[in-house]
C-alpha positions in Angstrom: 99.5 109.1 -16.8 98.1 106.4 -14.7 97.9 103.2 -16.8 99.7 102.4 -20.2 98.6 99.3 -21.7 101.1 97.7 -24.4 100.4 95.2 -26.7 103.1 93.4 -28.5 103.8 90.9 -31.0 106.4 89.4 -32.4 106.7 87.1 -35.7 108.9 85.1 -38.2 108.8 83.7 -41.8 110.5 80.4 -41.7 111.4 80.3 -38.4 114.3 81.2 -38.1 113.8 83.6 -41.1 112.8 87.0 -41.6 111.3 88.5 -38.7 109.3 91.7 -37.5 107.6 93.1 -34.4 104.1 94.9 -33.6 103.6 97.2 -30.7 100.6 99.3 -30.2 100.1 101.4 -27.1 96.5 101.9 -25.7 95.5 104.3 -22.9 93.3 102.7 -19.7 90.6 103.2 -21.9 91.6 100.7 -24.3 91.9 103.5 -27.4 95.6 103.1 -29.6 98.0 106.2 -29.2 100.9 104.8 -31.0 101.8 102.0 -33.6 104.9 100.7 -34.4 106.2 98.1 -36.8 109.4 97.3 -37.7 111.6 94.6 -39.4 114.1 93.0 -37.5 117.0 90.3 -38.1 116.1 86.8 -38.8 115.6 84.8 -35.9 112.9 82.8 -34.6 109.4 83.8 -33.6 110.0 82.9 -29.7 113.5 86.1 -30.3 111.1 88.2 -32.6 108.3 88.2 -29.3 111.1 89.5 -26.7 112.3 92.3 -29.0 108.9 93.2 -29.2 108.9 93.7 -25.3 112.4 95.1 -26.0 111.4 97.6 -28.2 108.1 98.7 -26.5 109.5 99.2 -23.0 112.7 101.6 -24.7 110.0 103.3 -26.8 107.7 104.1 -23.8 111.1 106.2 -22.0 111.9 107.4 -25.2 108.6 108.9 -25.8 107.9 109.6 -22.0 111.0 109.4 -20.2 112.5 107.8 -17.1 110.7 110.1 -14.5 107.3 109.4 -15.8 108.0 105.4 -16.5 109.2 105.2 -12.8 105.5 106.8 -12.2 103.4 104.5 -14.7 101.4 101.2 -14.4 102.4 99.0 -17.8 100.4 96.4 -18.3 101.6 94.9 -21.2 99.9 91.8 -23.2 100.9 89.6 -25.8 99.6 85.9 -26.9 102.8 83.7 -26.6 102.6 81.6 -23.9 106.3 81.1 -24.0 107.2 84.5 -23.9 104.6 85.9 -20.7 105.6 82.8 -18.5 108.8 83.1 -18.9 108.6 86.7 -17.6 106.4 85.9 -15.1 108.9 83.0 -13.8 106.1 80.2 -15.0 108.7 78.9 -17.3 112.5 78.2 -17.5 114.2 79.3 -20.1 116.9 77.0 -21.5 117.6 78.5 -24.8 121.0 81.0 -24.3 119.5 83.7 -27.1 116.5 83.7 -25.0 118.3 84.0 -21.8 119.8 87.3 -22.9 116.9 88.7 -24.2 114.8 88.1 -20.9 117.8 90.1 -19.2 117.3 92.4 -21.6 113.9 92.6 -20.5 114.5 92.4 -17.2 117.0 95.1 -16.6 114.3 97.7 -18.4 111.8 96.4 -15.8 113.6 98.3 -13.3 113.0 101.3 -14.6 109.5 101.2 -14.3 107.2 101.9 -11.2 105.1 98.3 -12.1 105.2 96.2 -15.0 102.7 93.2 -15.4 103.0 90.8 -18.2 99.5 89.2 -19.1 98.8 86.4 -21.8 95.5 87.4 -23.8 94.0 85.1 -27.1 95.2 85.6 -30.2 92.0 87.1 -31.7 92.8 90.2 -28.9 96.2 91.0 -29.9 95.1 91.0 -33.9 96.5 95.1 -34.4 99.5 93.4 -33.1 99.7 90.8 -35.4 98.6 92.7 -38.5 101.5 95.4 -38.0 104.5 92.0 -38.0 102.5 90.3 -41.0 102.0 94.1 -42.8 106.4 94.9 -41.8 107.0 91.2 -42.8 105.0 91.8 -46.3 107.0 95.0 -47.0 110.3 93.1 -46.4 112.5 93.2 -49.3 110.4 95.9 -50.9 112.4 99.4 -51.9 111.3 101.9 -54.0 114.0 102.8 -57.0 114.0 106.5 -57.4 114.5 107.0 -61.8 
């Protein structure tokens, strides 16, 4: 495997309110592999775009393992600003919540052989975006078995 590229998003209803995350992983060609969605605990949108990162950088070692993320490129892209500048040390970040989710973040890094955070537009991250609006949607919905 030579170059994963990630792209995440992260969003909530009310903010804070009901929250959900989008990850989609792409080979270097730029073709999906995998989609994930998921609901999340309320929070805001700025928590629900780090467990986004959260989630896709434990999903790619659950799905390929340590060895081979110590051996992969990860490029992975979102479109908060917030969110990639803070991880690139562009940005402070004051908020304690946040704090502990960057060192979430941070502490997965390791494990990785490189990881580069890039901000991209919003219309290039729309696959993201439509898998938090389609989990967000769903929320609250169960089917009743008769």
């Amino acid at each position: 495997m030579r170059k994963i590229i990630i792209y995440t998003d992260g969003g909530s209803r009310g903010n804070p309110g009901p929250s959900a995350i989008g990850v989609v992983f792409c080979n270097e060609k730029g073709e999906a592999i995998k989609k994930y969605s998921e609901e999340i605990d309320d929070g805001t949108n700025n928590e629900a775009e780090y467990r986004a990162v959260i989630f896709a950088l434990k999903k790619f070692k659950a799905l390929f393992g340590n060895k081979l993320a110590g051996q992969s490129e990860i490029e992975l892209r979102a479109d908060s600003e917030l969110l990639i500048k803070q991880l690139n040390g562009e940005y402070k970040i004051l908020e304690s919540k946040i704090q502990l989710l960057f060192l979430s973040v941070w502490n997965l890094k390791l494990d990785f052989k490189k990881l580069k955070f890039k901000l991209i537009p919003r219309e290039k991250n729309k696959e993201a975006d439509r898998l938090v609006n389609e989990a967000l949607d769903s929320q609250g919905k169960t089917q009743k078995l008769i």
